[in-house]
KEVEXKOL-622166 format. One record per atom (N, C-alpha, C): residue in three letters; z, x, y. Coordinates in steps of 0.1 Angstrom, whole numbers, padded with zeros to 4 digits, always signed. Atoms other than C-alpha are relative to their C-alpha. Example, Ala and Ser with C-alpha at 12.3 -4.5 7.8 and 13.67 -1.06 7.14 Angstrom:
ALA+0000+0009-0012ALA+0078+0123-0045ALA+0000+0009+0012SER+0000-0009-0011SER+0071+0137-0011SER+0008-0008+0011
//
This chain:
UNK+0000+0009-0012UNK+0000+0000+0000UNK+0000+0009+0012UNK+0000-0011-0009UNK-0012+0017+0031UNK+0009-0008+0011UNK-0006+0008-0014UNK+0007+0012+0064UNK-0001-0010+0010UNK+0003+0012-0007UNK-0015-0015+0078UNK+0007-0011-0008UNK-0003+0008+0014UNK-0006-0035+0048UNK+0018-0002+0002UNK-0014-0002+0006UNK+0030-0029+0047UNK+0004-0006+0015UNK-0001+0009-0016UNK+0034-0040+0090UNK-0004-0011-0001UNK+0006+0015+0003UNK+0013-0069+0083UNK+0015-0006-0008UNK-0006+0006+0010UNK+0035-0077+0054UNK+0014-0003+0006UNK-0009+0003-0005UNK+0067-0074+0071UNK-0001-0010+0010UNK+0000+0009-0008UNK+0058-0094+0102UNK-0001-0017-0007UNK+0002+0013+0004UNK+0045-0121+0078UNK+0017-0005-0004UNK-0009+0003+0005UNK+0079-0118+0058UNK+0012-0009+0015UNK-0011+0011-0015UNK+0098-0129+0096UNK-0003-0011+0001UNK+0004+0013-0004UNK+0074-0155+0104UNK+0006-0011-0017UNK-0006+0007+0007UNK+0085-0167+0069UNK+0012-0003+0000UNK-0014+0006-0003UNK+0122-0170+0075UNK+0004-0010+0011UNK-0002+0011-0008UNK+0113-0193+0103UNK-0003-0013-0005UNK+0007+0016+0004UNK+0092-0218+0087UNK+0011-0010-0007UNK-0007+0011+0010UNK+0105-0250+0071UNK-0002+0004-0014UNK-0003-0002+0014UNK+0111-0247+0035UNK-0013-0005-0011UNK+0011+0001+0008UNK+0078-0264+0024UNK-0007+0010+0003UNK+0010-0007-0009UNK+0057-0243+0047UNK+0003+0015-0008UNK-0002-0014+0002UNK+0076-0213+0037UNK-0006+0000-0017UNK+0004-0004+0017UNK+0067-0220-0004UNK-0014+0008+0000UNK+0013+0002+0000UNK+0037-0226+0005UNK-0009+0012+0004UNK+0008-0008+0001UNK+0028-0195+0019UNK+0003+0014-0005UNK-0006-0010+0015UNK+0050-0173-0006UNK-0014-0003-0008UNK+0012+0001+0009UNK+0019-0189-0029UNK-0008+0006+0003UNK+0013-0007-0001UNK-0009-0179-0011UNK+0001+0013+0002UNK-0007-0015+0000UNK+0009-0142-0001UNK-0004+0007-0012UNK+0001-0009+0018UNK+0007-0136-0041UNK-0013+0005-0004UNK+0010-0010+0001UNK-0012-0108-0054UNK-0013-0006-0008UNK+0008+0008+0007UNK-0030-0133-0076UNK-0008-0011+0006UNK+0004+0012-0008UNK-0041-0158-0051UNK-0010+0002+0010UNK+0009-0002-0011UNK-0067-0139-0035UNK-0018-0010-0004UNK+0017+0011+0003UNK-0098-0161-0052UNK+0008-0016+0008UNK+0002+0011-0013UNK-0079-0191-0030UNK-0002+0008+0015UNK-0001-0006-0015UNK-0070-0172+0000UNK-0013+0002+0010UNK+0014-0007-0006UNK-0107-0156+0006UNK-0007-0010+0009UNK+0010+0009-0008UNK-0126-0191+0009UNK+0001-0008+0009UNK-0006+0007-0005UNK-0097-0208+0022UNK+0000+0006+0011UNK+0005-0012-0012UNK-0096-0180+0050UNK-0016-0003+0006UNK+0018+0003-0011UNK-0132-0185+0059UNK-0004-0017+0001UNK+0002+0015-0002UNK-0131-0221+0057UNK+0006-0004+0012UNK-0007+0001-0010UNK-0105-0220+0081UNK-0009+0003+0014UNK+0006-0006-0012UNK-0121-0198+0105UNK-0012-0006+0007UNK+0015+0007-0005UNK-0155-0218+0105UNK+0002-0013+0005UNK-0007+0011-0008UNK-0135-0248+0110UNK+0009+0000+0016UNK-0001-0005-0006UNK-0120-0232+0137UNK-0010+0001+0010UNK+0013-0002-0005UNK-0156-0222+0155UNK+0000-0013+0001UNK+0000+0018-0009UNK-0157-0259+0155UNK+0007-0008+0006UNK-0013+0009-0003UNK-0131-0269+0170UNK-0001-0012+0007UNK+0008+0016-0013UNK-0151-0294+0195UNK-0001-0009-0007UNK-0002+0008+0009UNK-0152-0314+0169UNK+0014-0007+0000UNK-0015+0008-0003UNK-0129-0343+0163UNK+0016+0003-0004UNK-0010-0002+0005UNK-0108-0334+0137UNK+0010+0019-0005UNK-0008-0015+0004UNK-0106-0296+0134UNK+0003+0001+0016UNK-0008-0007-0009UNK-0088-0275+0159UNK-0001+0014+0003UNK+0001-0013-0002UNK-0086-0243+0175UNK+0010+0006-0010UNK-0014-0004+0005UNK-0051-0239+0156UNK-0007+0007-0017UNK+0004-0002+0012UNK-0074-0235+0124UNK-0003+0019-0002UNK+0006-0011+0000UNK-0091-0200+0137UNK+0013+0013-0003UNK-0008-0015+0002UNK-0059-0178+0137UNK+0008-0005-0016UNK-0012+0003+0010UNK-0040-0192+0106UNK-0017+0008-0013UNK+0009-0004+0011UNK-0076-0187+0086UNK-0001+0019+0001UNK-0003-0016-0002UNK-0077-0149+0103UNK+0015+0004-0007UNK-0016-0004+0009UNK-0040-0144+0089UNK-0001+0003-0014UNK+0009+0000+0011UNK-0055-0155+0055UNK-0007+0012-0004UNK+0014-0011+0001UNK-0085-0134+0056UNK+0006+0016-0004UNK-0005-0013-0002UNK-0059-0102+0066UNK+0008+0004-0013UNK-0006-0002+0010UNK-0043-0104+0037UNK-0006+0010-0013UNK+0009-0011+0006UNK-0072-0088+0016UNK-0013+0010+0003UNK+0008-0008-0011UNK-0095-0074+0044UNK+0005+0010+0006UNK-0006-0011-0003UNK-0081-0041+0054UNK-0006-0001+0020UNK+0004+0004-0014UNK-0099-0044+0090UNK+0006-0006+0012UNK-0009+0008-0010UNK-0082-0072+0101UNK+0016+0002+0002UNK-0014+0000+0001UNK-0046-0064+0094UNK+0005+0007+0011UNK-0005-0008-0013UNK-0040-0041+0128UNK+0001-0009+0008UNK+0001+0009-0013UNK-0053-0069+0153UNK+0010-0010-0005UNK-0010+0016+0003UNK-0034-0101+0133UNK+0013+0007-0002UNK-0013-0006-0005UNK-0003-0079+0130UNK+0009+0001+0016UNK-0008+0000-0016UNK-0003-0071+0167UNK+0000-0015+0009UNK-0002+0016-0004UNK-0012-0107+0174UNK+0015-0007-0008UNK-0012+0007+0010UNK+0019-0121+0154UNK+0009+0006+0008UNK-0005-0008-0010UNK+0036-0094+0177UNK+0002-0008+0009UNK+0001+0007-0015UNK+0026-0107+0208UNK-0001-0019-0003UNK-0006+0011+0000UNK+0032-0142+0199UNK+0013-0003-0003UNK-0012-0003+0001UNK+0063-0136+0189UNK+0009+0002+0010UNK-0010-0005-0013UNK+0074-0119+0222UNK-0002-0015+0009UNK+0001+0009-0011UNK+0058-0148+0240UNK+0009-0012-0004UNK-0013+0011+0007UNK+0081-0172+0216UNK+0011-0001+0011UNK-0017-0001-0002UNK+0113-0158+0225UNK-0002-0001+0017UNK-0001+0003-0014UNK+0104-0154+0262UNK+0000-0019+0007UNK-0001+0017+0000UNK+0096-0190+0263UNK+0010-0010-0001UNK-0014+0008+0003UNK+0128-0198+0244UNK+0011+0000+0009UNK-0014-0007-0011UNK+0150-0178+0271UNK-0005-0003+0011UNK+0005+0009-0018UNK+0134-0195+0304UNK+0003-0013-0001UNK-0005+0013+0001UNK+0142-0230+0288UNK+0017+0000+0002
//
């Protein structure tokens, strides 16, 4: 496991101790080292859904959750969705601490 891999993995592991308890199973499942024949198409399904967001029922929300996906077994992406999970993260808490 090279170092992109292993930063990714930990940030994922935070955002998991936030989620709700289905949400969090649910993405312990797809995380698993076996689950990369869902992950892949489900990942690009996302993201194309995503690209459409103008459309009624998909959403912009689709484009970063399918990139997240994708990072999982694409070595490429794992630096940028890392530091994005980052920087959403800071913008969280700042958010939390102004309310």
């Amino acid at each position: 496991m090279n170092r992109d891999e292993q930063r990714l993995n930990h940030q994922l592991d935070r955002l998991e101790r936030v989620l709700p308890g289905w949400l969090h199973q649910i993405l312990l499942w797809l995380r698993a080292p076996g689950a990369a024949w869902l992950r892949i198409p489900l990942g690009l399904m996302l993201v194309f859904g995503g690209l459409l967001s103008f459309l009624p029922i998909l959403g912009i929300w689709m484009l970063p959750l399918g990139l997240l996906l994708l990072a999982q077994d694409l070595p490429f992406l794992r630096r940028p969705v890392r530091r994005a999970l980052i920087g959403a993260e800071r913008r969280w808490i700042r958010w939390k601490r102004r309310r």
